[in-house]
N, C-alpha and C positions, 0 to 999 in steps of 0.2 A: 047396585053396581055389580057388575060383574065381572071375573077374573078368567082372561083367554088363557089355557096353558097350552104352550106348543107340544110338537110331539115330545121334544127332548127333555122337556120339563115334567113330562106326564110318565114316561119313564124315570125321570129319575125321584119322581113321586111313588111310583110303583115300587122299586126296591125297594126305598124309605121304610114302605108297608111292610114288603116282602121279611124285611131286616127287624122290623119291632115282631111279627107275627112268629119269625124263627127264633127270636130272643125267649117272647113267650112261651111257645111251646119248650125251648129249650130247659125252662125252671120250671115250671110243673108235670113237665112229662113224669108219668111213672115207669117207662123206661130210659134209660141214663146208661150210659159208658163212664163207668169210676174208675181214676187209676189208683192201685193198691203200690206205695213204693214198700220196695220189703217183702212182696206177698209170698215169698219161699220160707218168710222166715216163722216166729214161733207163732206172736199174735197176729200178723198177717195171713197168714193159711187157714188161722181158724173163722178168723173174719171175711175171709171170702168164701168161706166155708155158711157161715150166716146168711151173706148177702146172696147166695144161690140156694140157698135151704126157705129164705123167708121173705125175699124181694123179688121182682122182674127187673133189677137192674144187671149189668155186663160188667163183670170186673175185669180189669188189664191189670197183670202183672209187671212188674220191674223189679228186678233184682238181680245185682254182682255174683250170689253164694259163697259173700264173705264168711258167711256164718250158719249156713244154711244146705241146704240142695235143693239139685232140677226133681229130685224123686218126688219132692213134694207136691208137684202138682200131678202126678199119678196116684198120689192118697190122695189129694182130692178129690179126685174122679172116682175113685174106687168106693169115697165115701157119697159123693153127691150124685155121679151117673153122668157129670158135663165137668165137660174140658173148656180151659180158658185161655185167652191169648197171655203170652209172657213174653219179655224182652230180656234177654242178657246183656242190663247196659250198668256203667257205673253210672251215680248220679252225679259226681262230678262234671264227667263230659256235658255239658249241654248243648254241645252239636248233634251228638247222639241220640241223646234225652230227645230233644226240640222232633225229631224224626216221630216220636208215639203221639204227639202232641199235633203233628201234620197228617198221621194215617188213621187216627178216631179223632172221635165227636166227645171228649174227653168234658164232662159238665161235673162231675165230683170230684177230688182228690182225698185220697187219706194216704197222709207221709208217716207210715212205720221207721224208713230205716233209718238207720244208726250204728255206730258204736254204741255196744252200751254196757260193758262192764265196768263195775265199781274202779278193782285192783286193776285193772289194765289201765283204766285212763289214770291211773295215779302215775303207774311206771311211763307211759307213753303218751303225754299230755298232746305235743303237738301234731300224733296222727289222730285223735280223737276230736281237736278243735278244726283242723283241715277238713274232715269227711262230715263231720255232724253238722258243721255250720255253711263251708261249703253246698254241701247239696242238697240242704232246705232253702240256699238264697235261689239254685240254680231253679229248683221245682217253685219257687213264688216268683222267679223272674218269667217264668215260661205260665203259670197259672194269669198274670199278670197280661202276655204278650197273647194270648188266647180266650183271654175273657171269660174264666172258666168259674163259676159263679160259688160252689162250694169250698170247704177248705177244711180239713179237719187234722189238726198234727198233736203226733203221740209225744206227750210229756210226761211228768214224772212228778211224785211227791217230795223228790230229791232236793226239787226247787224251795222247798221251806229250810231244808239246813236242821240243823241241831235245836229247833222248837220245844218249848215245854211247854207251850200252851194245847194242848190235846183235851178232844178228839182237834184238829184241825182244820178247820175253814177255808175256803176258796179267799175269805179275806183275812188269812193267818198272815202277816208280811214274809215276804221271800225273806229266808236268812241266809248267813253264809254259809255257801255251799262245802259240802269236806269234800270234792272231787270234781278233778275234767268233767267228766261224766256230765254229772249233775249239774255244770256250771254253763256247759251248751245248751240245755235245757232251760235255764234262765235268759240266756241269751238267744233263743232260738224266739220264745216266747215273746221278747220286748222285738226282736227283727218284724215278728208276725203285728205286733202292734201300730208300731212305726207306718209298715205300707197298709195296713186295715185303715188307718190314720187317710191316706192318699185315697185307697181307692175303694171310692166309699161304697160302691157297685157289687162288690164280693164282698161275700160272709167266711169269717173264720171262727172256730172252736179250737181250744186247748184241753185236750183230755188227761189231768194228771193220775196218770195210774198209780197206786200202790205197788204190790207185790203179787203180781200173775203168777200162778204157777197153775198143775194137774191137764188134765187131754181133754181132747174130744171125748164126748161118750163113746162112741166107738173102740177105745183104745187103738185107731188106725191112724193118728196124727199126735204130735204133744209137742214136746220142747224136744231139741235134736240137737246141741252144740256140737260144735267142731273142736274135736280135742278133749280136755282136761274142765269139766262142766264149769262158770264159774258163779250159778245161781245155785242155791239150796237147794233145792229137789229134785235137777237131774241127780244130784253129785250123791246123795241119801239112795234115790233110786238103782244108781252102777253102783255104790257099795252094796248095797242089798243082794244083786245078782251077781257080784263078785269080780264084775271090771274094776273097783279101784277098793283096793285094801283096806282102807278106810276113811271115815270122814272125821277129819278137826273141827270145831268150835270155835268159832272166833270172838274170843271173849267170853268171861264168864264170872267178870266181878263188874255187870254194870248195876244201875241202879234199879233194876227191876224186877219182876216177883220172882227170876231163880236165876237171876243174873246175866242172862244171855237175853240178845237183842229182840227187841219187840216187835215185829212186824203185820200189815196190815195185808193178809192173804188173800187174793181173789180169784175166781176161776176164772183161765183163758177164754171159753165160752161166755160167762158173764160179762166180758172186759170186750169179747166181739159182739155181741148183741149192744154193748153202750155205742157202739160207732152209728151202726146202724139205724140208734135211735138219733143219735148227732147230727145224721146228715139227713134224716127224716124231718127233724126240728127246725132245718135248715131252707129244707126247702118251702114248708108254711109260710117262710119269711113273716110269722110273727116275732121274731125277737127287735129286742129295744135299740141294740147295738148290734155292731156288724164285727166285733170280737168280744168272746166272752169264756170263762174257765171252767172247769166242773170236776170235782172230785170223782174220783171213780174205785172205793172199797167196799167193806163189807160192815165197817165203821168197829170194828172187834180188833183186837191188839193178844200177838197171837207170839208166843217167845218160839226159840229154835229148840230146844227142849220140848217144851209142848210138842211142836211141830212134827217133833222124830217121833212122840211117843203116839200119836195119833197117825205116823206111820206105818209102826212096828203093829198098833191094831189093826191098821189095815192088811197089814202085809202074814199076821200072824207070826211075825218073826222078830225077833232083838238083830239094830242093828250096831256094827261095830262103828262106836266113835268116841274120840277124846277130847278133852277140851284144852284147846291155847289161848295163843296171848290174843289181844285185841288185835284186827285189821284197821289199817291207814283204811280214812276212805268211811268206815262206817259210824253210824249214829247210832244213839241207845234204844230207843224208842218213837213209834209213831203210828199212827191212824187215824181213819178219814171221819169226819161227816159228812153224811152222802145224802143231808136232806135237799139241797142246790140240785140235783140231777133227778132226786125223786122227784120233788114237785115242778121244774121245767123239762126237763125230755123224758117225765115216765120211764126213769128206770129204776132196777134196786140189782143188787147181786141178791141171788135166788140160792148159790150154792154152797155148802157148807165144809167146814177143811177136812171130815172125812171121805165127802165125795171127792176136794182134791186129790186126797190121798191113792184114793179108791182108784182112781182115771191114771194119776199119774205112774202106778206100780203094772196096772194093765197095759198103758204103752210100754213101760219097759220091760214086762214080760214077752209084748210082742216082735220089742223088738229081738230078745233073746234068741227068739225061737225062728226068726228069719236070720240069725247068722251060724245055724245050728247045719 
């Protein structure tokens, strides 16, 4: 037997094609248009710094400069040799947002931004639960309405809470969170679940970072707060060159080997190469599930003592700080196993906390000597 198709049917057999063949290529291409939300800011700049250092893919930009600046994509360029497209939008608006999502061919995402100070989201809960959770629904409503096959969002080891079970696992249970911060992070992560759950079409990755800190090798890019630092090692780094008088301690009767909090340090650069192995993983489309989590440290438990004194050899210098009372908001200790990301996306942190150190006192002597 045979089946007549008229003209109208034979066309609309053709797009059919048309539409599986562009799908196709759309997932294995090894060129891709990725949108970076955040990429002005600390680990986004240096991740799309990766992604034009060691891929043929296109990164877009998005970003307010809540927290950040437009200079940043001129160290970019100054580091890599290519400029890239950027949008000055909030993620909130997704009238605006939906506009990047209608002018590229947008096939990866990695959502950076955030609030994400500890002591900020303790004092200011409800602008940190508006912006954080808000404009992850907005970028998975629009991934969603665009069929944009990758998905990759920065989380946090925040998400375990006050744990003693260390080093930590991907299957450590969420605990209660000690901050805002921390608790969109848990929330952000079950949001992602929920529609992975629905659409079973797109792949998503949860990357829970440790504690990034130090630069680019370059010292032409690193961490850049706006204002009064409220992470470790800018705040070490302006005391050292004498923008802030000195540095406090927060805390220094916890349970640990000199009593100040433990932390699990990673380089910024090793924390953008984990992305890039993310949505590499991704596109294989060998994974078992279409959401799945991966620690991302150095698996070393590293105090804030240590931390300064492994600055002060870098820097050759004693830096001035005292020790106070405990901060709302923080936990005593923590650190990863990072055997889940070695053995599925080939990676490991390469780098060591006197290279952070190293990186991190080079950008802020650069930056010194540009306001000179």
């Amino acid at each position: 037997m045979y089946l007549y198709l008229g003209s109208q049917s034979k066309s609309f057999l053709n797009c059919c094609y048309k539409d599986v063949i562009s799908l196709s290529l759309r997932k294995l291409s090894n060129t891709m248009d990725v949108l970076i939300t955040g990429g002005a800011g600390y680990i986004g700049s240096h991740t799309i710094i990766e992604i034009l250092t060691h891929t043929d893919w296109n990164p877009i930009s998005v970003d307010n400069f809540n927290n950040s600046t437009p200079k940043t994509y001129d160290r970019i360029k100054e580091i890599t040799g290519k400029s890239i497209k950027h949008y000055d939008i909030d993620l909130k608006n997704i009238d605006r947002l939906r506009v990047v999502f209608e002018e590229n061919n947008i096939q990866g995402i990695i959502h950076f931004a955030a609030h994400k100070s500890v002591p900020e989201s303790v004092d200011k809960p409800l602008e940190y639960y508006t912006n954080n959770i808000n404009s992850l629904i907005n970028v998975l409503q629009l991934q969603k309405d665009f069929k944009v096959p990758y998905f990759i969002f920065s989380s946090s080891c925040s998400v375990y809470g006050s744990t003693t079970a260390l080093p930590v696992t991907e299957n450590t249970p969420i605990g209660k969170t000690e901050c805002p911060y921390a608790y969109t992070k848990v929330v952000g992560e079950q949001i992602i679940i929920d529609v992975a759950h629905i659409e079973k079409d797109l792949n998503y990755i949860a990357l829970r970072y440790f504690n990034p800190v130090g630069a680019h090798i370059s010292g032409k890019i690193g961490e850049l707060p706006n204002g009064v630092p409220n992470n470790l090692i800018p705040f070490i780094t302006q005391t050292a060159s004498g923008i802030r008088k000195e540095l406090t301690v927060f805390g220094s009767d916890y349970d640990t080997v000199d009593g100040t909090c433990v932390r699990d340090y990673i380089h910024v650069s090793d924390i953008a190469n984990a992305h890039v192995k993310a949505l590499e993983y991704l596109q294989k489309e060998t994974q078992a599930t279409n959401f799945d989590v991966f620690n991302l440290g150095t698996g070393i438990g590293v105090s804030v003592l240590q931390t300064i004194q492994a600055f002060e050899k870098s820097a050759g210098k004693p830096l001035n700080y005292k020790l106070g009372e405990r901060r709302p908001g923080d936990i005593a200790k923590i650190y990863a196993n990072t055997e889940k990301s070695a053995t599925i996306l080939g990676w490991k942190a390469e780098k060591s906390i006197d290279e952070m150190m190293d990186s991190a006192w080079k950008w802020q002597q650069n930056l010194d000597n540009q306001s000179l």
